[in-house]
N, C-alpha and C positions, 0 to 999 in steps of 0.2 A: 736494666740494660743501659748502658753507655751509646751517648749519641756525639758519635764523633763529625768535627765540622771538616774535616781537611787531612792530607796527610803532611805533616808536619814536616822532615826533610828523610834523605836518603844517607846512611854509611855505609860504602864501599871501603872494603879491603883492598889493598893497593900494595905491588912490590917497590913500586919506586917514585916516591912525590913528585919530581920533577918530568917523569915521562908522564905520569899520569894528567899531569898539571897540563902539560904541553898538550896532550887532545881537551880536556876538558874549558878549559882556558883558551887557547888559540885554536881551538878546533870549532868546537859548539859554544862557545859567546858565553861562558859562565863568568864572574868576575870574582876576585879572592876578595874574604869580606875580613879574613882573620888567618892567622896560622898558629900553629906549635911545634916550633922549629923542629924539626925531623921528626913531627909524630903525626900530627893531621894538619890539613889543609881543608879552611870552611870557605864553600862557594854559594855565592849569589845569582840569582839571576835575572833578578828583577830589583835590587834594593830593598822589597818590601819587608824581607823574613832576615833576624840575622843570620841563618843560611839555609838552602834548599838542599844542598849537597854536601856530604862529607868526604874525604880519601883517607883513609887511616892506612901510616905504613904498618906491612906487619914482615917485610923485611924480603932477602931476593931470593931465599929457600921456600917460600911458602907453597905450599901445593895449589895447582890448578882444581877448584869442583868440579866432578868427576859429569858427565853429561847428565848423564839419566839417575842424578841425585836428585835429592829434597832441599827445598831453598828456592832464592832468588829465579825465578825465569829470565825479565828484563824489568830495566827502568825504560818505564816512558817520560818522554820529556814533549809535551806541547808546543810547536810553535805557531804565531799569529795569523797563516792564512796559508791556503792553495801555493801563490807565488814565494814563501819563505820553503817551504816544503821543496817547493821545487829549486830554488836555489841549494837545497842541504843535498838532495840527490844529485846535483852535479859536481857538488865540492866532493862528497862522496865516493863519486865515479870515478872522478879526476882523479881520486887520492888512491883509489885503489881499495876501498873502504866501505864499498857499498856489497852490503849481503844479500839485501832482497828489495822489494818496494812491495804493499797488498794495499790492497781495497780493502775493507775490512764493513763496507758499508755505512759504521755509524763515524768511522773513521778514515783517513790515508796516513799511509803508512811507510816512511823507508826505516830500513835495520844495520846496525853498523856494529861494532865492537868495539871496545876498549882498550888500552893495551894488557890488559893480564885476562880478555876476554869477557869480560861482562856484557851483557848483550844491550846494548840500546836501542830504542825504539825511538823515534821523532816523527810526528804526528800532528795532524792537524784536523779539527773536528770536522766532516762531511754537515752539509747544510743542513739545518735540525726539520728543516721542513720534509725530507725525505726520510727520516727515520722516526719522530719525536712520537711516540706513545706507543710503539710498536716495535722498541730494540731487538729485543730477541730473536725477531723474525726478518728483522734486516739485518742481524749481524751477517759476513761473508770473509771467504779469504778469496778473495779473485787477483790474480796480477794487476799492478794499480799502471794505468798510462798515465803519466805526467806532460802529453801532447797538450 
């Protein structure tokens, strides 16, 4: 059996570099670490990896996945605390871009989409003293208040 330490980075299909660059980039704080002139674009989001994210064109015919296929659900993306969370559901709201907010219990939780739809997740871990040896039983989906 294979013990894997981490997950290494994410490739999204993308219709259009430049829209897509524009949320992921000036939206959610990722930085471009690399490119391939009209094929992919590698993002950063910490420096540490040479990249976290990928956007691969595959051009502006390509089909949308169908809902209730097999595949991707969403990318979570972690940020550093309670207050960065809540700063993302206001940029969010403001933009017109926010789809939900959940407790999740071991998590909080706002949801936003991409430009060709891929669902994002931004997240930030709930205090481990309230959940830690007992996940299961604290996972939840309750409406998350960000008061």
């Amino acid at each position: 059996m294979l013990q894997p330490q981490a997950v290494g980075h994410v490739v999204l299909k993308v219709r259009d570099l430049d829209r897509s660059l524009g949320f992921y980039r000036d939206l959610l704080g990722f930085r471009v670490a690399s490119e391939m002139t009209n094929v992919m674009i590698f993002l950063t989001a910490t420096g540490e990896n040479h990249h976290d994210l990928a956007l691969l064109r595959v051009g502006d015919s390509a089909p949308s996945a169908m809902p209730n296929a097999v595949g991707l659900y969403h990318v979570a993306i972690r940020l550093a605390d309670e207050d960065e969370l809540r700063r993302a559901h206001g940029i969010l709201t403001e933009r017109g871009l926010l789809r939900g907010a959940i407790d999740h219990g071991v998590t909080h939780s706002v949801y936003t989409a991409d430009p060709d739809g891929n669902e994002i997740e931004l997240y930030c871990d709930a205090p481990r003293e309230e959940w830690e040896g007992r996940v299961a039983e604290s996972m939840t989906v309750r409406p998350l208040r960000l008061d």
